[in-house]
N, C-alpha and C positions, 0 to 999 in steps of 0.2 A: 486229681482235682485241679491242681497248678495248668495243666493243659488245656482245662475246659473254659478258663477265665476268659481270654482271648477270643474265643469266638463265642460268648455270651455278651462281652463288650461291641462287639460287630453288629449283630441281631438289632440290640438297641441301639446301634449309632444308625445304621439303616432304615430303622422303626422310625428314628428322629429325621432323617431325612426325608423320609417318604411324609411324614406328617409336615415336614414345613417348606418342603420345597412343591411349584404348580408343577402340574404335571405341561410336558413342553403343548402339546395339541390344547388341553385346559387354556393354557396360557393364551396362546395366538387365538384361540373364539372369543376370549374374552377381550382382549385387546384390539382385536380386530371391532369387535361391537361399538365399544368405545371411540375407534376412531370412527363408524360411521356417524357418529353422536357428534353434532354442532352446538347444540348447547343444552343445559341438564340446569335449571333452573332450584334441584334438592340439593346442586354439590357434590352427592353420593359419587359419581363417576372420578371427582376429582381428587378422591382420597384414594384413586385405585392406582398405586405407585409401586415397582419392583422392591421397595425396600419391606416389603411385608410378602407373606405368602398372601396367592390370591385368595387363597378359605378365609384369609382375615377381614377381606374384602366387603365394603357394604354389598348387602345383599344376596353374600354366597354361601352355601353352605355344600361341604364335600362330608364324606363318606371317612367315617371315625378310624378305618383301617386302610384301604388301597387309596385315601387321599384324593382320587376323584371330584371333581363338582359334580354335584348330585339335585342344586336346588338353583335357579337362580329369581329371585322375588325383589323384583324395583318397580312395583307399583304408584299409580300416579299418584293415590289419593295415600298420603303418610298422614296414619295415626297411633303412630307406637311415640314411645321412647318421651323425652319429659316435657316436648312440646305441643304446644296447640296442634290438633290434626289442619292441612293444609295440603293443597293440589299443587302439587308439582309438572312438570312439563318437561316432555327432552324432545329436540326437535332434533331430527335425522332419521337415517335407513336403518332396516335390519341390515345386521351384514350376514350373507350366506355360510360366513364359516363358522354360527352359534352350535353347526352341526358338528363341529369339531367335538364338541364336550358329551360324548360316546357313553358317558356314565348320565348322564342327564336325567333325572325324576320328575322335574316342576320347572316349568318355564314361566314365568309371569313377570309379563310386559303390560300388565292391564291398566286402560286409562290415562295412558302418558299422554295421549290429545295429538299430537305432530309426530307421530311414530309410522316413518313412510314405508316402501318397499312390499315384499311377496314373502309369502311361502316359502323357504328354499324347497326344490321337487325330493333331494335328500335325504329331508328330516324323518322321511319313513323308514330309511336304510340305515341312518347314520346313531338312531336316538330309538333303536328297542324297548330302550325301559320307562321311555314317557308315560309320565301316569297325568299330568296336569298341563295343556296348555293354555293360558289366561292371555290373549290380544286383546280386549276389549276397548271400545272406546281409541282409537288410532285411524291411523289415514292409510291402513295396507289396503293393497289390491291385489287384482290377479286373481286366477282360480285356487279355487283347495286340489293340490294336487290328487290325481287319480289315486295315487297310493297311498292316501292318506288311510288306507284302513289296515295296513300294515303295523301301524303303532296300538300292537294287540293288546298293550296294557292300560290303556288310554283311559281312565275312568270321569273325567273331567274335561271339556275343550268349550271355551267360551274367546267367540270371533266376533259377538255383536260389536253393532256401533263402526263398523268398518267402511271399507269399499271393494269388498270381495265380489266377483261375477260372474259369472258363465253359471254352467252349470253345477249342481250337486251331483257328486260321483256315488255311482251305485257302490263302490267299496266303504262308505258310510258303514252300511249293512254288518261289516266285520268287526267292527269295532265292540262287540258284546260283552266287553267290561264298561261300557262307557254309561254313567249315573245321569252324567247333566251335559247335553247337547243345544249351545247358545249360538245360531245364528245370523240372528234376527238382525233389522233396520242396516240390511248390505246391499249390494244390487244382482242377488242369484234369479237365475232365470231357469224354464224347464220345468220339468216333471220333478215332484217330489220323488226318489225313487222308492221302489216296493221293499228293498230289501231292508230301510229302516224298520222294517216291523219284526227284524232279527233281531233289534237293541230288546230283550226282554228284560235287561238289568235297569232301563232308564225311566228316570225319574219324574227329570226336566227336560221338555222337548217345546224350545222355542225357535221357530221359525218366523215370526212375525214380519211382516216391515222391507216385505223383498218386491219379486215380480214372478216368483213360483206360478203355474198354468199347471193345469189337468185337474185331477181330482185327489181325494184325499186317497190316499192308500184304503184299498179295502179289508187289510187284514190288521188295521192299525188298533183291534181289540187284541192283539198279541199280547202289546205293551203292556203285561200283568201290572208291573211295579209302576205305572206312570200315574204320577202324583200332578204335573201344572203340562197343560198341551195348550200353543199357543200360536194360527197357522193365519194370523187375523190378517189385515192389510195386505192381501194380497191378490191373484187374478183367479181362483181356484173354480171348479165348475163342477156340474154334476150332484147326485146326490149325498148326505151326510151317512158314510157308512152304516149298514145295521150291526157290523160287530165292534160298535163305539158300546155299544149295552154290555159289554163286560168289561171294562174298565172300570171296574168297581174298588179301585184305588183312586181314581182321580178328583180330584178336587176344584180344580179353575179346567174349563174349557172354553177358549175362546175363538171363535171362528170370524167370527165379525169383518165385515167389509170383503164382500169378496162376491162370486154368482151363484154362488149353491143354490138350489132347485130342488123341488120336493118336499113332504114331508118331514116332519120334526120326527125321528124312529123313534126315539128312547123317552122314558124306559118302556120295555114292553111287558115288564112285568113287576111283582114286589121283587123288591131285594137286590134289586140292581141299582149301581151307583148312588148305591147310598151314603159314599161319602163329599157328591158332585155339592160345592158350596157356591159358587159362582161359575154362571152361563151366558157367554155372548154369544149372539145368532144373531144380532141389527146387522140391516142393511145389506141383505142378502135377495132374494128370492123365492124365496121360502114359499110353499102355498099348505094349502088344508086349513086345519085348528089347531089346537091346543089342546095336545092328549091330555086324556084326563086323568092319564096315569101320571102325568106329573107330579099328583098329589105323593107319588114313592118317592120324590126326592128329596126326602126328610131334612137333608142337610143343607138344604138350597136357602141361600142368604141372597143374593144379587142376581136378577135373569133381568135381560136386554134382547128383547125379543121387535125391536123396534123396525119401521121401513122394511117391510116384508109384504107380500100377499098374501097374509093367514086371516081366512074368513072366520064364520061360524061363532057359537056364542065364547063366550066364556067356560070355562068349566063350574060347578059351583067346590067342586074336588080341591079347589085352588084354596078354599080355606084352610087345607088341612096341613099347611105349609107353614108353623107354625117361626118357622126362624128366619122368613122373608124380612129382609128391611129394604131392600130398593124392587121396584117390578116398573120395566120398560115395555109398553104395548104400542107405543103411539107409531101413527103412518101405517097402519094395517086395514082391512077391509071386517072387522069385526063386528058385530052385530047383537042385536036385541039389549037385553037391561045388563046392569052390573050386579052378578049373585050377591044374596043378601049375604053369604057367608064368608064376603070378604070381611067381615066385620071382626070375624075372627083372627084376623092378623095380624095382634096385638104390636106386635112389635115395628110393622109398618112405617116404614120413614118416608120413602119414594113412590108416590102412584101418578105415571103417566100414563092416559089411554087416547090424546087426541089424535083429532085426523082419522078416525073409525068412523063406521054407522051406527053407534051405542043411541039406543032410546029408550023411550020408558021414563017411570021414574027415577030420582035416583035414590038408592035403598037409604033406609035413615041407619043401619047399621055403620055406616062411614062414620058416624058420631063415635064411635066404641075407640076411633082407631085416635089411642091417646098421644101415640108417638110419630102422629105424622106429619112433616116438616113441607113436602112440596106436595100439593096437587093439582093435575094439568088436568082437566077435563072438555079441552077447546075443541071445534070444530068437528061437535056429531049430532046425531039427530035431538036431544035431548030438552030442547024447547022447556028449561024451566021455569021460564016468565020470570021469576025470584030468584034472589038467593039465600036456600034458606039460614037462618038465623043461627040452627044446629051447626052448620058447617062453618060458620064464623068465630065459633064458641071451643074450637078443637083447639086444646092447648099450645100445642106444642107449632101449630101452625105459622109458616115463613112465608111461603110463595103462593101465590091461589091464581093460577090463570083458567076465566073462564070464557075463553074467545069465545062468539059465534053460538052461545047455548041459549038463543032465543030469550034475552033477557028483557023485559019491558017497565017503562017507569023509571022513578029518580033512583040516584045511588041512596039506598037505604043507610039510616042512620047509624044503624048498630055497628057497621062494618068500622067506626069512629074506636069502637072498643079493642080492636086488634093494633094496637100501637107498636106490637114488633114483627108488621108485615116489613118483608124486604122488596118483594115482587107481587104486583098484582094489575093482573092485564082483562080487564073489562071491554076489551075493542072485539068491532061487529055483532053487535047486539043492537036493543034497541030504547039503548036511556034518553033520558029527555028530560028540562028543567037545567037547573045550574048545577057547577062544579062546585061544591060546599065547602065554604072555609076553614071546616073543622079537619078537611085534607093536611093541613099544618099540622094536626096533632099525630099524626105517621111520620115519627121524625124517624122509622128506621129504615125508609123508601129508601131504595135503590134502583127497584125501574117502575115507573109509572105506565100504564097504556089503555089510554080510552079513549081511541079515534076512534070512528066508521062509527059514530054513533050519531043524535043530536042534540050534544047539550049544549046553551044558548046563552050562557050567563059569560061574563069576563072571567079569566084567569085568575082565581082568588091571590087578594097581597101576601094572604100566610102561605101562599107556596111558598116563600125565601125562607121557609123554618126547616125545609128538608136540604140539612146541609151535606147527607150521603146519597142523596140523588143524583145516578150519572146516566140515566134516560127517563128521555121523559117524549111520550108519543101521545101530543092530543088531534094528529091531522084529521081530516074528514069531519067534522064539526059545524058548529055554527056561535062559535066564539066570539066574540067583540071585545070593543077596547084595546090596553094595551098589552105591550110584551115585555116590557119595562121588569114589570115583575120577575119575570122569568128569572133574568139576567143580573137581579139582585142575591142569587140565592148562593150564599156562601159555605165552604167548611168549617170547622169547629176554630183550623188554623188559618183562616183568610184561605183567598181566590176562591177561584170557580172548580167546583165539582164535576160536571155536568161534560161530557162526551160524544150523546148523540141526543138531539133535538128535532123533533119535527112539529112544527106547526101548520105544517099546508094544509091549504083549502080551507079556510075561515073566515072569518069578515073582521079579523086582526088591522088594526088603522094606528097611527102614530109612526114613530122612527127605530130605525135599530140602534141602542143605544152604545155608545162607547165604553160603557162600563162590559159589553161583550169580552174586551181585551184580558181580560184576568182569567179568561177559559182557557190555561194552556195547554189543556190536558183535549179537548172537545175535538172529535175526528169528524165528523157531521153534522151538519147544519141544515136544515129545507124551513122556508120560512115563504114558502112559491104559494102564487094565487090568494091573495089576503089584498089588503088595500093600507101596505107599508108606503109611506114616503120620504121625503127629503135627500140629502145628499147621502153616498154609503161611509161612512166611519171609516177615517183614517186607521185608527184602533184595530179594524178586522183585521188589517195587516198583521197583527202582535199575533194573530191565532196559528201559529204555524205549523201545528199540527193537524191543521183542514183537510180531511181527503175529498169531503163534497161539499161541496156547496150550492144550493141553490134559493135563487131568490127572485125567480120568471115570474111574470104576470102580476106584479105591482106598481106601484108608482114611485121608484125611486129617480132619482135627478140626478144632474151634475156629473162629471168627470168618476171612470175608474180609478182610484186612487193608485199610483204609481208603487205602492209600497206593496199591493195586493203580486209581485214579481217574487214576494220574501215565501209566498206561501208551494213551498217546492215540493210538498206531498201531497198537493191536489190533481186526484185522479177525473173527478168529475164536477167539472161549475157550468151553471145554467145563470147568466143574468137577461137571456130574451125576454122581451116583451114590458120593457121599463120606460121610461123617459132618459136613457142614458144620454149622455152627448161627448164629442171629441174623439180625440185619439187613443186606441185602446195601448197601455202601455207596452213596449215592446219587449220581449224574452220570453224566457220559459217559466213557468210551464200558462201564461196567457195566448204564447200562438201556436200551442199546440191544440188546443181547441177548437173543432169544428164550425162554420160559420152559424149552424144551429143554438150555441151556446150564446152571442150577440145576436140575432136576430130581433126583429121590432124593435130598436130602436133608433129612432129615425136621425138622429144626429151624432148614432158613432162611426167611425171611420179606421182603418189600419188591420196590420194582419190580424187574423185571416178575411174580413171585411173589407171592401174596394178601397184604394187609397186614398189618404186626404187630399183633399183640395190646398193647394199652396193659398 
């Protein structure tokens, strides 16, 4: 027994060793990291000192018997431990020798924001047992090395938010432990390749936000288990797979912004994707209709079917969509009436269908829809002459644009009774009579728009009561008096609300006032073709947030104000056609403006206009 003491004491003096000393390779990745690291704004790095093992290390975590580092997690965004959560930053390189730490499980560098450098080509060879890579959010580049599907245990790899490029390697494909595959907003280019539709274990497949070309994979019905697909923003062509129809796990499908062609396939039958909750297809290419098997996609909450070539009617199958809260149609070539059985979609938040050939009447069943917040019905055949009374009375309504729907006569009075409209766009129709004062009692306007009509009265004084008003579009009119008002209208907490403004084309008469100054928020201005005078307001200057301006075809006086040099974020100014005189003031951004912009008038002189007379 006496003989066995001694090397029982050994066992555990080397048991103690091995637990508190780094292993030497550990060591030098980790030190090496550290020194590529110029500054570490959490601290964390700077508590990483030889006088502790590095498992003591923020961030590290080794392996309870061979001591190994098996974890390392210095994410940017800290919200552990007993402080306020807060973004941290490290600014510097990966260094290539992270590949040193051979026991390695979980790498997370996510979100550090200044986190430079590649890939090491290595890390497929060196780090077997990666199960988690986390780069998100950093400034890497370079390719994903070819062999990245090497790291067979990989279940997790999220690279969004980078600056990765070239292509995606067809070794993707091998990675079939991998759950969540994050791409997205890099600058990859190429063909998606075929062999992702090997990943049958993934879950999350976000591609988004690149410069990917070809077509989606056709066999990307593989993806049993995929729960969010996401291939949007980017240059893709061709038709939308037909064995997307068995994806009957998935939930978000977004294709959006890209040139896909053809027909909408799915579903083609019951019982397919039936758990698909949100679908984007805008802004595609899209032609035919709107199957009417849609009505199987029982779970569908949000479809964005917008900016496409989808003719043909409506379906009336569409009512049967009972968990619909947003539906985007608008910018399409759609046609005849709106089924009366949208009425049925109770829970309806979102209907936009402008920019169609929609005619007919409009069904009175839109009354039913108690939960709906916006509706866009502008620019289709629909020639209501009215509007009717029922569609004012919908509770829960915010936004009501009805451009171009053939409206005729005064703004009806009842539309007084919606006092928490935010949006309402009555422009290109065909009203007539005065803007009514009772406009002041919509104190919860936020954009106004009834140009391209002709109404003939002055700018009522109770416009100044909408102090959340930050557009306001009455051009194309036949407006009188002043503008004065306009430019009274303040927030709850002083200054001007108000952002873009157009008045052109009116019979607008009086000055622009100086009280403009307090707009510091206002990016637009057109105040062109009215019958404005006097000198221009020194005060305009104060708006330095002007990107246009325009104020041609009036009668303003007197000298450019020299202060108008402050306004350095104007992209477009038009003062031709005024009684300007003198020298136009000298800098930027005044003489970068075309001689189009001074033209007609006959007493100004300087760049870009002929030179002054001494």
């Amino acid at each position: 027994m006496g003989s066995l003491l001694p090397l029982w004491v050994l066992v555990v003096f080397n048991l103690m060793l091995v637990l508190q000393a780094c292993n030497p390779d550990d060591l030098k990745g980790l030190t090496d990291f550290k020194a590529g690291i110029r500054s570490d704004t959490s601290g964390r790095l700077d508590k990483w000192t030889t006088s502790q093992s590095c498992c003591e290390w923020a961030g590290i975590s080794c392996h309870n018997i061979t001591g190994r580092v098996t974890e390392i997690n210095l994410p940017g965004f800290i919200s552990s431990g007993d402080y306020a959560p807060f973004q941290s930053i490290m600014n510097g390189s990966l260094s290539p020798s992270i590949t040193l730490l051979t026991s390695l499980e979980v790498l997370n560098l996510g979100g550090l924001i200044h986190l430079n450098g590649q890939i090491p080509p290595s890390i497929s060879f060196r780090l077997p047992n990666l199960r988690k890579l986390v780069l998100f959010t950093n400034k890497l580049n370079g390719p994903l090395p070819q062999s990245i599907g090497k790291l067979s245990k990989l279940e997790e790899m999220d690279l969004r938010e980078n600056r990765f490029s070239n292509y995606l390697p067809s070794s993707l494909g091998s990675l079939t432990n991998l759950k969540s595959l994050y791409l997205n907003s890099n600058r990859f280019t190429g063909l998606i390749p075929e062999s992702i539709t090997n990943l049958t274990n993934l879950v999350f497949l976000y591609l988004q936000e690149n410069s990917l070309t070809g077509q989606v994979p056709a066999n990307i019905g593989n993806l049993k288990e995929l729960n969010e697909l996401d291939l949007s923003t980017n240059s893709l062509i061709g038709k939308i797979p037909f064995s997307m129809t068995k994806l009957n796990a998935v939930s978000v499908i977004y294709l959006n912004n890209n040139h896909l062609e053809g027909e909408i396939p799915f579903p083609s039958r019951s019982g397919e994707m039936t758990s698909l909750q949100f679908l984007r297809l805008q802004d595609n290419c899209l032609t035919g209709g709107i199957p009417s098997t849609f009505a199987y996609l029982t779970s569908l909450q949000r479809v964005n079917l917008a900016n496409n070539q989808l003719n043909g009617s409506l379906p009336s199958s569409l009512g049967n969509l009972k968990s619909l809260t947003e539906l985007y149609l608008d910018g399409n070539r759609l046609s005849h009436q709106i089924p009366s059985s949208i009425g049925h979609l109770s829970q309806l938040q979102t209907f936009r269908i402008s920019h169609n050939k929609i005619q007919g009447l409009l069904p009175h069943q839109i009354s039913s829809l108690q939960n709906l917040q916006t509706l866009d019905l502008s620019f289709n055949r629909l020639n209501l002459s009215y509007i009717p009374e029922w569609l004012i009375e919908l509770p829960s309504l915010y936004q009501l644009y009805l451009a171009g729907c053939g409206i005729h006569g005064q703004i009806p009075e009842y539309l007084q009774s919606r006092s928490s409209l935010q949006e309402l766009d009555l422009s290109a129709n065909h009203l007539t009579g005065t803007m009514p004062a009772w406009f002041g009692n919509l104190t919860a306007l936020y954009a106004l728009n009834l140009s391209v009509n002709s109404l003939g009265s002055m700018i009522p004084k109770t416009i100044t009561k909408l102090g959340s008003l930050r557009v306001l579009d009455l051009h194309s009119n036949k407006l009188t008096g002043s503008i004065n008002q306009v430019f009274e209208i303040e927030t709850t907490f002083g200054g001007g609300s108000l952002t873009y403004v157009d008045l052109s084309h009116n019979v607008l008469k009086g000055i622009l006032p100086s009280s403009i100054a307090k707009f510091q928020t206002m990016q637009s201005l057109d105040l062109s073709h009215n019958k404005l005078s006097s000198n221009l307001p020194e005060s305009l200057a104060n708006v330095t947030s002007l990107e246009r301006l325009k104020l041609q075809g009036n009668r303003f006086t007197g000298t450019i104000p020299s202060g108008f040099l402050k306004l350095r974020k104007l992209k477009e100014l038009d003062l031709s056609d005024n009684l300007l005189m003198g020298r136009i003031p000298y800098g930027k951004p005044l003489c970068d403006f075309p001689k189009s912009s001074y033209s007609g008038n006959q007493g100004l002189c300087g760049t870009p206009l002929s030179p002054c007379k001494a």
